[in-house]
C-alpha positions in Angstrom: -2.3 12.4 -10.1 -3.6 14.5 -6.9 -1.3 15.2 -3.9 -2.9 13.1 -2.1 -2.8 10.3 -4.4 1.0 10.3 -4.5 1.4 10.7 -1.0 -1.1 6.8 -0.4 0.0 5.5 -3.6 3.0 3.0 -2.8 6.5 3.8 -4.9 8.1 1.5 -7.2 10.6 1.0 -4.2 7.6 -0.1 -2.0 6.7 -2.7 -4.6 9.7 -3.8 -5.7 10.7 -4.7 -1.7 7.0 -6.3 -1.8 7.9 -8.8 -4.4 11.4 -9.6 -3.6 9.8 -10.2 -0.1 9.9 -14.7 0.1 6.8 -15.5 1.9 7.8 -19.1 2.5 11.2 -18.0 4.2 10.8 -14.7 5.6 13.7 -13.2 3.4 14.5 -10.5 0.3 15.8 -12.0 -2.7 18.8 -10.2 -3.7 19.6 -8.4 0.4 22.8 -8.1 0.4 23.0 -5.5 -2.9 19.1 -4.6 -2.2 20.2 -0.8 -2.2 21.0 -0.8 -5.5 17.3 -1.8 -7.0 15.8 0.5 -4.4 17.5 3.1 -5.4 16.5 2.8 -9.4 13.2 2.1 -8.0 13.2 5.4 -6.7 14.9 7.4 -9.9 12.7 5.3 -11.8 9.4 6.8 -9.9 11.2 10.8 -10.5 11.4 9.7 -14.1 8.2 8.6 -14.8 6.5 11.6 -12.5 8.1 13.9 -14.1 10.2 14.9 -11.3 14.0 14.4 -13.0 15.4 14.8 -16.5 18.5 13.6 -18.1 21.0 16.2 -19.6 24.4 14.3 -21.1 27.0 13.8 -19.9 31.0 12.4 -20.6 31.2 9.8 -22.8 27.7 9.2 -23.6 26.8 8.6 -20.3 23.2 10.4 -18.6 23.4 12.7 -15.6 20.2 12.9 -13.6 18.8 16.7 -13.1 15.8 17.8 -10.6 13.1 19.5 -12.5 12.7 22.4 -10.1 9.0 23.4 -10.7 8.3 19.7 -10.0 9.4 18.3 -6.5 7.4 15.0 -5.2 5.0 14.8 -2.8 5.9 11.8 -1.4 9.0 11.7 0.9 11.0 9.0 -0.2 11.2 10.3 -3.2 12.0 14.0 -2.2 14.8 12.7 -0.6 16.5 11.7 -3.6 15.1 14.8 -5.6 16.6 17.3 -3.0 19.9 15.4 -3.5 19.9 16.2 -7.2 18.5 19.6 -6.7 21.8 20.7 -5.9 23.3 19.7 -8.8 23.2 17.1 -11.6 24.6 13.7 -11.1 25.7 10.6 -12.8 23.1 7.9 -12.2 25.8 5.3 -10.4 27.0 8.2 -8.0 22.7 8.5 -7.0 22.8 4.6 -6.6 25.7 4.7 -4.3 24.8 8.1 -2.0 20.6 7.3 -1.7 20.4 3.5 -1.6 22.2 2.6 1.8 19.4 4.6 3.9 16.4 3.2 1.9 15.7 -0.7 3.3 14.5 0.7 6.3 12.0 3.2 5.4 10.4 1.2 2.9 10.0 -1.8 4.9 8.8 0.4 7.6 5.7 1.2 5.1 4.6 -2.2 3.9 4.7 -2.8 7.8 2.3 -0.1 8.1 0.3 -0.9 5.0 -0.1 -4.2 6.6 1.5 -6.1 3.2 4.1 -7.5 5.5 4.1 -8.2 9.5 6.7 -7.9 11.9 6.8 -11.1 14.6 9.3 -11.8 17.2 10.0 -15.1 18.4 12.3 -16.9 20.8 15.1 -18.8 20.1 15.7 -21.6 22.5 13.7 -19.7 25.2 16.7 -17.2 25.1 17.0 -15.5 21.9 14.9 -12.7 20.3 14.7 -11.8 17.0 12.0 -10.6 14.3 10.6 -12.4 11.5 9.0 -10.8 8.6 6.0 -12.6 7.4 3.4 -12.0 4.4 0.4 -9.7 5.7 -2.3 -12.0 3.9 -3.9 -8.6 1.7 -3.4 -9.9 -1.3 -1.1 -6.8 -2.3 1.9 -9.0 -3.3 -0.3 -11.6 -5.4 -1.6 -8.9 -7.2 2.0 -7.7 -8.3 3.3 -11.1 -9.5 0.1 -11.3 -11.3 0.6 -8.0 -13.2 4.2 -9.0 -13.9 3.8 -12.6 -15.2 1.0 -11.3 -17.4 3.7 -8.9 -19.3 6.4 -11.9 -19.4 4.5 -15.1 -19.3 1.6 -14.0 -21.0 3.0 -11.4 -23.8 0.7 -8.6 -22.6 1.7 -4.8 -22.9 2.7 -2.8 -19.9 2.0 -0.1 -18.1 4.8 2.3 -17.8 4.8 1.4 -13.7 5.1 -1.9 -14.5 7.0 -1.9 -17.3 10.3 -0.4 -14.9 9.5 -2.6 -12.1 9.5 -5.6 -14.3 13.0 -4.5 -15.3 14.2 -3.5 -12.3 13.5 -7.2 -10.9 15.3 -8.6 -13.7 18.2 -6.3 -13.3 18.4 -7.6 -9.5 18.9 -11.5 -11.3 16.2 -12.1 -8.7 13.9 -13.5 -11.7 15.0 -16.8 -10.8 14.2 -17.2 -6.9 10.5 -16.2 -8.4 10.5 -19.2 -10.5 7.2 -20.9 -8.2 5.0 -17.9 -9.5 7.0 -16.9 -12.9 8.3 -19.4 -14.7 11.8 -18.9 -15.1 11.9 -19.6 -19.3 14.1 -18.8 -22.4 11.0 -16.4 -23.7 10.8 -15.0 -20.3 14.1 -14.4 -20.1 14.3 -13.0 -23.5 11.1 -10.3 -22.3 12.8 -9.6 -19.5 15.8 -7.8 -21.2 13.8 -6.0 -23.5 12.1 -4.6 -20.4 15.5 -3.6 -19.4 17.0 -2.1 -22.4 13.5 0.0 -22.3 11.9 -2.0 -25.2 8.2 -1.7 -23.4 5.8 -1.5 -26.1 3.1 1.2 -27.2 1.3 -0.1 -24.3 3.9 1.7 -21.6 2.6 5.2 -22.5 5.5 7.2 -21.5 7.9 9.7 -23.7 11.0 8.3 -25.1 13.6 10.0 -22.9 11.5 8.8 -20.3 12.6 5.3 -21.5 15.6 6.1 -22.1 16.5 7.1 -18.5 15.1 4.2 -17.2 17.1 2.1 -19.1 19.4 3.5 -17.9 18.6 3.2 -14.1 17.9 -0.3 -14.7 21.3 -1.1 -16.9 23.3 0.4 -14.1 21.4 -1.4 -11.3 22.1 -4.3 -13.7 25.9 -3.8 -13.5 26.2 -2.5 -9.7 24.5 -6.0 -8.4 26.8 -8.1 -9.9 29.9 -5.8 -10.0 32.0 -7.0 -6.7 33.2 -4.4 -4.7 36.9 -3.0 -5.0 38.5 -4.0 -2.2 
C-alpha cells in the first residue's frame, strides 16, 4: 500500500465508529467504554500494517513493540506507534493511555468524509445541541454488508474484516445490530471464533499477526465489561 493510500484509506477505528454509529437514533452502541474498541481498532491496524510486533511478556501475557523501520503514515495511528516507540507495553496499559483522546478525532473524519453529518437543532426554542445523523454515501451499508457476509453467510474474511468483525463482537455491540445482522446461535458462535483469531485461510495474514489481534480483541473483550475499581 502507497503513502498515499494509507493516508485516504479510513482505519479500522474509522470503521468501527462507522458501524457502531445508530442511524435511527443518532447514537454509538457501546459510548460509554467506546475507547476501549477504538483503541484495539487502532493496535489492530499497526498489527496488520506491519507497524508493531509482539515480544512476551510475564505470565504469558503479549507486550506491544514499534517496529522502528516502519512508522504509519496515517496520524492516528502514529500516535499510538510513537507511544510504543519508547518502549514496549502491555496491550491493556495501550488501551487505557491512547483510547480516551480517540472519539474525537475519528468522528471528526467521518464528518469530513461525509459518512456522518453534524446538525444542530433547538430545543424548545432555547436549547442547542448537535445531532449526528447518517451522511446517505452508502459507506456504512457497505460495512454491515461485508460483515454479515462473514457471519451470516459463512464467507471467508479479509484480514481487515476479519478484526473489525471481532472487535464489534468484543464491544457486545452485536446485539443492537440485530435489524441488519441477525443476532443468532451460529452467529454468535462465528463471532467468537473471529475473536479468538480463528479467521480462516481467507484472512491472509501471518500467524503472530493473529495472534496479537486476538489478543487486542480478548482484552477489549474484558476491559468493556470489567467495571471500574472504584
Amino acid at each position: 500500500m502507497s503513502p498515499d493510500d494509507q493516508r485516504t484509506r479510513p482505519t479500522i477505528a474509522e470503521d468501527l465508529m462507522l458501524l457502531l454509529f445508530q442511524p435511527d437514533s443518532g447514537t454509538i452502541a457501546g459510548e460509554g467504554t467506546l475507547f476501549y474498541p477504538l483503541a484495539g481498532a487502532v493496535l489492530a491496524d499497526l498489527s496488520l500494517g506491519g507497524h508493531v510486533t509482539a515480544t512476551p511478556g510475564k505470565l504469558g501475557t503479549l507486550r506491544l513493540e514499534a517496529v522502528s523501520e516502519a512508522p504509519p503514515q496515517d496520524d492516528i495511528l502514529r500516535s499510538t506507534w510513537d507511544y510504543l516507540a519508547s518502549k514496549p507495553r502491555g496491550v491493556q496499559t495501550v488501551l487505557a493511555a491512547v483510547g480516551p483522546s480517540l472519539r474525537q478525532p475519528v468522528l471528526d473524519r467521518l464528518v469530513a468524509r461525509g459518512d456522518i453529518r453534524r446538525r444542530r437543532r433547538k430545543t424548545l426554542g432555547l436549547f442547542t445541541s448537535t445531532i449526528l445523523e447518517d451522511g446517505g454515501t452508502g459507506s456504512r451499508s457497505a460495512l454491515i454488508s461485508a460483515v454479515r457476509q462473514v457471519l451470516v453467510d459463512g464467507d471467508e474474511p479479509t484480514a481487515r474484516v476479519a478484526a473489525l468483525t471481532a472487535l464489534i463482537s468484543a464491544t457486545g455491540a452485536l446485539p443492537q445490530l440485530d435489524r441488519e445482522i441477525p443476532w443468532t446461535s451460529p452467529v454468535i458462535a462465528r463471532a467468537k471464533e473471529l475473536e479468538n483469531g480463528n479467521w480462516g485461510a481467507g484472512a491472509a495474514a501471518e500467524a503472530v499477526t493473529r495472534t496479537v489481534a486476538a489478543t487486542v480483541v480478548n482484552s477489549v473483550a474484558v476491559a468493556v465489561t470489567t467495571p471500574p475499581k472504584t
